[in-house]
Structures are given as C-alpha cells and as structure tokens.
N, C-alpha and C positions, 0 to 999 in steps of 0.2 A: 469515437471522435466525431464533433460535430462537420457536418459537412454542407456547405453552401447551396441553396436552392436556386439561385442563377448563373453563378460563373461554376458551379461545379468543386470550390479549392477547397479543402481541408482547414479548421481552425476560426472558421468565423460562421456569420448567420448573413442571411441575404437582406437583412434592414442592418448590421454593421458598415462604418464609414471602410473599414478594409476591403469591401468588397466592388470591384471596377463598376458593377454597372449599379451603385449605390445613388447615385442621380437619375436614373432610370426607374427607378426604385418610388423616391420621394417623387415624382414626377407623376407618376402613375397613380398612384395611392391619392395624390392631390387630385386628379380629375374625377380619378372614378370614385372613391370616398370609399374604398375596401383596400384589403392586400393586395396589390399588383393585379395581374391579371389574374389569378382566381378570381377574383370578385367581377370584372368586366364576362369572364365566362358565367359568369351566372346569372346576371344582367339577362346575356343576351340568350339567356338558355330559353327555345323552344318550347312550352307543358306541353304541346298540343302533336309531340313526336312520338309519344308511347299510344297515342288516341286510336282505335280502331272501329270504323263502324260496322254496327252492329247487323245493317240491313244489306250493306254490298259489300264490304270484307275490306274496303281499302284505309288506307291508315291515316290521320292527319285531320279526322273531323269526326261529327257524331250523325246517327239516323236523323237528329230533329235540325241537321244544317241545310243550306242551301248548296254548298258542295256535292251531298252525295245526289246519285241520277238518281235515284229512287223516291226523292224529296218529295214532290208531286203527290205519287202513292202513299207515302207515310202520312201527309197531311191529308188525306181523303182520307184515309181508316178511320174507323170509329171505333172504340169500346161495344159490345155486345150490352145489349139495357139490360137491369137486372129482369129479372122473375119476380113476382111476387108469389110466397108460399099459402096464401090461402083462397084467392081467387084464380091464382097461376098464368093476369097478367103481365105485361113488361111495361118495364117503365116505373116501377113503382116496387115499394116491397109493401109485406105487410103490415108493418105498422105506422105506414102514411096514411094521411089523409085520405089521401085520391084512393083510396082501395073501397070497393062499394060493401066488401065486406064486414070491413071495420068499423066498429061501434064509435061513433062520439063519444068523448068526455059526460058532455052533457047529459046525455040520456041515461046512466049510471042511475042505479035506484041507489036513493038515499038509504031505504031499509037494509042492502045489502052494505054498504060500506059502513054502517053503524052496526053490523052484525062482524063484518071482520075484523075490527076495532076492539070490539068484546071479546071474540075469539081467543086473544092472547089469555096469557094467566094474569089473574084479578093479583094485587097484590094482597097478602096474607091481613086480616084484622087482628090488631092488638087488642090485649084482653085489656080490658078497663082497671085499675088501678086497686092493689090487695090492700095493700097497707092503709089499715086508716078506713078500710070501707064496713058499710053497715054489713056486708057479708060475712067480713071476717069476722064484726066483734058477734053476730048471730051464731056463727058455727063453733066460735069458741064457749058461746057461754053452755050450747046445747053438748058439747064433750065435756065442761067443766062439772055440770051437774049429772052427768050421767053415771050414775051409784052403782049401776044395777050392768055393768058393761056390753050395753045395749050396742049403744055405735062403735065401742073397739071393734068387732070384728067384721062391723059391715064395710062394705067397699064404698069406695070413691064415686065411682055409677051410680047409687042406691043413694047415699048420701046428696050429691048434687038435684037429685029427684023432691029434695025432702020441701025447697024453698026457690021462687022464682029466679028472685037474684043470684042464687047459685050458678044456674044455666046459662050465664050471659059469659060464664069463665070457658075457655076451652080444656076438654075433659084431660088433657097432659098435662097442663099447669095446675088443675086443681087437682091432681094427685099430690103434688107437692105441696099445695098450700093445708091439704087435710092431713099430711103426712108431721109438718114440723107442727101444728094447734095440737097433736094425738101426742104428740113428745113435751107440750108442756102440760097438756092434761095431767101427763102419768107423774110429773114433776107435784104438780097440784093437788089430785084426786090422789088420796090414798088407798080407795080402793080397786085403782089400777094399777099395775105392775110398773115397776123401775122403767127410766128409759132404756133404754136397747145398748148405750154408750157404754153406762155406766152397770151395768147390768151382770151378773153370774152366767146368768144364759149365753152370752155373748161369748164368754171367755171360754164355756163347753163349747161353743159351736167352734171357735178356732183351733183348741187344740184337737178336737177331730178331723181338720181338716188340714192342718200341718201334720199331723203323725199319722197322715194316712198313707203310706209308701205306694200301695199299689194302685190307688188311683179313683178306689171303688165309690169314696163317698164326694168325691169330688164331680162326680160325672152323673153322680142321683140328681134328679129336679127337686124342686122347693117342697113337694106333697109328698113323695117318698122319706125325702130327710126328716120332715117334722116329724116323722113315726119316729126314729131313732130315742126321742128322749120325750119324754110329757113336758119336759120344762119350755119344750121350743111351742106345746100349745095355748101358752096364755098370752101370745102375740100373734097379731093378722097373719093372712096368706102374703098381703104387700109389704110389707115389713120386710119380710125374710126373703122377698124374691128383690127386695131394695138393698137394705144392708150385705146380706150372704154374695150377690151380683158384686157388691163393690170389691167387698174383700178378694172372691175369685179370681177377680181381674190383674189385683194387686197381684197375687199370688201365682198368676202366670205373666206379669209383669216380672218380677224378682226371679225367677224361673228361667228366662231366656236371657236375663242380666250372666244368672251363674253360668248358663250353658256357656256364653260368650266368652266368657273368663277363662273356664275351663279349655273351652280350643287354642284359646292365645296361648296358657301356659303350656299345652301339648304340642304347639305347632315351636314357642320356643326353647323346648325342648331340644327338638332336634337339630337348633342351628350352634345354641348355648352349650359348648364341651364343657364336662366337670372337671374343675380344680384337680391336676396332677400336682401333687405332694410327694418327697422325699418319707422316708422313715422316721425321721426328725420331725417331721410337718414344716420343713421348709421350703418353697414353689418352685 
C-alpha cells in the first residue's frame, strides 16, 4: 500500500491534491525548483564536511588552505630538486641541457648517424625479370641442343657459372627457372628422357612409397633411394630431391587427415550406443 511522504496517510502520494499539506508541496517545489525539501537539503549540503586535513588532522579544509595552522609551513616547503644520473648534480636531470655532461645535438657526427641508418636490414633486391629475358632464351637454347646430356645432370651452381647474365638471378630462383627450361627440354630433345609428370619412373617411385608399411623407404634421403632402381638414374640429384619432397609432403599431409578421422570415429564411438533390435529387427 502506497503511503504518504508528508502527512504520513495510507492511499495516496505526497504530490496528490488528497494530501493536507498538498499546498505546501507545490509551494516549495515553486521556490526551490526540486521535490520539497529534498532538494533545498541538497542545495544547502556542505562538500567541504567529509574534508580532512592532511597536515593537522582537523576536518572542514585542506593542507593547501588558509584555515589550517600549519598553512605557513606548508607553503615554505619545497619539493627536493631532482639528481641528475650522470653528473649526479641537482636541479637538473640527465638529459637536460644544463647537464655539462651531456652531448649537443649538434656535435653528433654525421658518419655515426648515417651508419645507424644503414644498420637496419637493407630491404631484399628483386631479381630482374625471367620471362622474356635474353637469359632465359640463352639457357634454353644451350638445354635444347644438348644431345649429348651434358647439362641434365649438372647443377644449378655450375650452370649459373657458365654466363654473366646468369649471375645477376639469385641462386633460389634460378633453380627453378633451370628446373621448368630442363622439363621442356625433355619434351623437345628426344634424347632426353620423359618429363618426370608424365613419366613410368614416377609411378615406381610412388608405388614404393605408398606400399611401404613400415616406413623404411620413406625416411631414405634422395642418394640412397636413387640406388633402389637404375630407372631413378637418368634424372638429376634436384629433380628427385624437388618432385620426391613434394609428394612426401602430400603424403604426410593425407596421413594426419586419416589419423584425425580415425580418433573422431573412436572417440564417437563411445558416446554413439548400437541400434537395440528386437528378433524381428524391430527397434
């Protein structure tokens, strides 16, 4: 039940006209521009009654007033000057001016600030442009005419050695650029062997490496494996440490797919009950 905030009655609100001291009300509310006298108390509420100072204890002001006795004292204190850490005057720190030990700007040797400038990492130089360059169609025609498979089995290194313009490529990139000119060689030169794609050798070198259960030819390096067959020696050492690597990869790529597979259905196992059936095979 509602109950009145000034006459106390039961059944109404202290801004309703039932209420006696309802003129009293509107009256108040008129001068002071709040609810009754709540708002005149707050008006006249004191901040400065919770205040305690901090230097004499007594209540109703602060250390930095004219009030407390101790005012006098407060305003003669001074802060302590700093130290400075490298001459270990006061008044100053180290890396002010006024310190006699601190260097100027100015005096900075130009050799030194152009040496820490360089300091950082140089950004990386891009190799000049394959496609279309008098490098590639040189290196292509020197595998195209090569009868005698002089440059199949030489390296990339050895290779890059042979012409200036070679050396200007960096030696990662022109692996690969000597690697796909040696795949249409073999497409071209008849008497160099199939590419590697399309190739019989390829397909022995996968199925030994899928039907190896225990593990043994997968974990040889590139120079051991190529003994396994003569067919793997009519292609480079890079070759088979390029193609063989990818495949590998794949193959412990699909490997951790199946593993994954296999836990989910063993872990769903054991939450998934089997189908109870009747004699009938009704559920």
């Amino acid at each position: 039940m509602v109950i009145c905030g000034a006459c106390g009655q039961p059944g109404h609100r202290r801004n309703s006209k039932k209420c006696q001291f309802y003129n009293e009300y509107i009256q108040n509310k008129s001068k002071s521009g709040n609810c009754g006298q709540e708002g005149q108390r707050r008006k006249t509420k004191n901040p400065q009654q919770n205040m305690v100072c901090s230097a004499c204890g007594d209540a109703g002001h602060r250390r930095n007033s004219r009030k407390c006795r101790f005012y006098e004292e407060n305003k003669s204190r001074k802060k302590n000057p700093p130290t400075c850490g490298a001459c270990g005057g006061q008044g100053h720190r180290r890396n002010s001016p006024t310190c006699p030990l601190n260097k100027d700007k100015s005096t900075k040797n130009p050799d030194q600030e152009g040496n820490r400038s360089n300091s950082k990492k140089c950004p990386k130089t891009k190799n000049p442009k394959w496609e279309g360059s008098a490098a590639q169609a040189e290196l292509r025609s020197i595998l195209n005419n090569d009868n005698d498979r002089k440059y199949l089995f030489t390296p990339a290194e050895e290779l890059q050695k042979l012409q200036p313009s070679f050396a200007v490529y960096q030696l990662s990139s022109f692996k690969g650029y000597v690697i796909t000119l040696k795949n249409e060689a073999m497409r071209m030169n008849k008497n160099w062997p199939e590419p590697w794609d399309k190739s019989e050798v390829m397909k022995h070198a996968k199925t030994l490496l899928l039907e190896d259960s225990n593990g043994t030819y997968q974990a040889m390096d590139v120079k051991t494996f190529m003994k396994l067959s003569p067919l793997f020696k009519q292609y480079p050492l890079d070759y088979l440490e390029r193609y063989l690597g990818k495949f590998l990869k794949k193959m412990a790529k699909n490997k951790k797919i199946v593993e994954f597979d296999e836990a989910c259905l063993r872990h769903n196992r054991l939450f998934i009950l089997p189908k109870i059936t009747t004699k009938n095979g009704a559920p």
